[in-house]
N, C-alpha and C positions, 0 to 999 in steps of 0.2 A: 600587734601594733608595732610599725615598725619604727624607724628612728627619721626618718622623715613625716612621717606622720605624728609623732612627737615633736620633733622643731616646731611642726605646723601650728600644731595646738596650743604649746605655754608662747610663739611669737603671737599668736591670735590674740589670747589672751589676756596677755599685759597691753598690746594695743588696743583691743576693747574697753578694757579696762581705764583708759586713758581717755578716751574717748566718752566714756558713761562720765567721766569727771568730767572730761568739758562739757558737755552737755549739760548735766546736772548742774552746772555753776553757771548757766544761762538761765535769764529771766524766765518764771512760765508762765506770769501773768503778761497776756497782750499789750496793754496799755504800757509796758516799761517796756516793749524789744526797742529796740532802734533797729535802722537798716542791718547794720555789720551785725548786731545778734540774728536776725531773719534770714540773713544769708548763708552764716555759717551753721546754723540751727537747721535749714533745708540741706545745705550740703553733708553734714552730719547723720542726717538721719538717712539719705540714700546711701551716702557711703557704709553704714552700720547694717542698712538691710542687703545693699548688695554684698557686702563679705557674708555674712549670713548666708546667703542665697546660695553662694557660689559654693562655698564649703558643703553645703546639703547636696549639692550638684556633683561636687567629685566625692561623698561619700563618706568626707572627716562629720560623722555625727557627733560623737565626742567632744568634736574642735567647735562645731555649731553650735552645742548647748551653752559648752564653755564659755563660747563669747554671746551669746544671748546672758548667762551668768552675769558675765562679767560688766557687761552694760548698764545692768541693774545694780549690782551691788558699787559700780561706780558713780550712777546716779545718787544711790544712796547716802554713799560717805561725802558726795561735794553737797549735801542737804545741809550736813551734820555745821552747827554755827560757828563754831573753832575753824573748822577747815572750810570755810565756806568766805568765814572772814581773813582769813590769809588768804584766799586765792582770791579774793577782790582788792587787798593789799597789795599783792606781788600781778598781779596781772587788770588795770585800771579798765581797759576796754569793754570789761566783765559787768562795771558796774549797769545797774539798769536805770534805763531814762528816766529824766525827772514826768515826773504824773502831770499831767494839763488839768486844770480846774474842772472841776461838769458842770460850770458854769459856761454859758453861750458866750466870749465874748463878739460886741459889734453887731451883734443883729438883736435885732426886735421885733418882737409880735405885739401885735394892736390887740388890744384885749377887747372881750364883750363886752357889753354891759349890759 
C-alpha cells in the first residue's frame, strides 16, 4: 500500500464519514422531507455511490469498504438523540416539515345511504 493510496483512503473516509451524518440527520420518514431535504438527499446518495464506484474502478478496495463503513457508521451516530439534537440546533434547515393532518381538508364525499 502505498502512500497515495493511503491519503486516498483516511481523505475518503472522513469525507464519507461526514456525509453518513448528513444524511442520517435528514428526515427518513416521507411525509417530513421538504424539497431542499429531497434534493440534497438524491444528490447525497449519487454522490456516495458514485465515490464508491469509482474507487472499486481504480482498485483502492480498502478505500471502498472504508467509505461504505464510514457511511454507515455516520448514519449511525447522527441517529444517536444527543447528537442528532445538536445538529438540528446548530444547522435549522435540518429540521423536518411540519406533518399535514390525514384529514381531507375541502373536499367532500356524498355518502350512501
Amino acid at each position: 500500500m502505498g502512500a497515495a493510496e493511503i491519503v486516498v483512503t483516511v481523505v475518503t473516509a472522513v469525507a464519507c464519514l461526514g456525509m453518513g451524518v448528513f444524511l442520517g440527520s435528514l428526515p427518513f420518514k416521507r411525509d417530513e422531507l421538504t424539497e431542499w431535504h429531497m434534493k440534497y438527499q438524491q444528490l447525497g446518495g449519487v454522490l456516495a455511490c458514485g465515490i464508491v464506484i469509482v474507487l472499486m474502478l481504480l482498485g483502492y478496495d480498502l478505500a471502498s469498504w472504508l467509505a461504505i463503513a464510514a457511511l454507515a457508521v455516520g448514519v449511525a451516530v447522527s441517529r444517536i438523540p444527543v447528537v442528532r439534537r445538536g445538529l438540528l440546533a446548530r444547522f435549522p434547515e435540518l429540521h423536518p416539515a411540519e406533518r399535514q393532518s390525514p384529514l381531507r381538508k375541502g373536499t367532500s364525499k356524498k355518502r350512501r345511504s
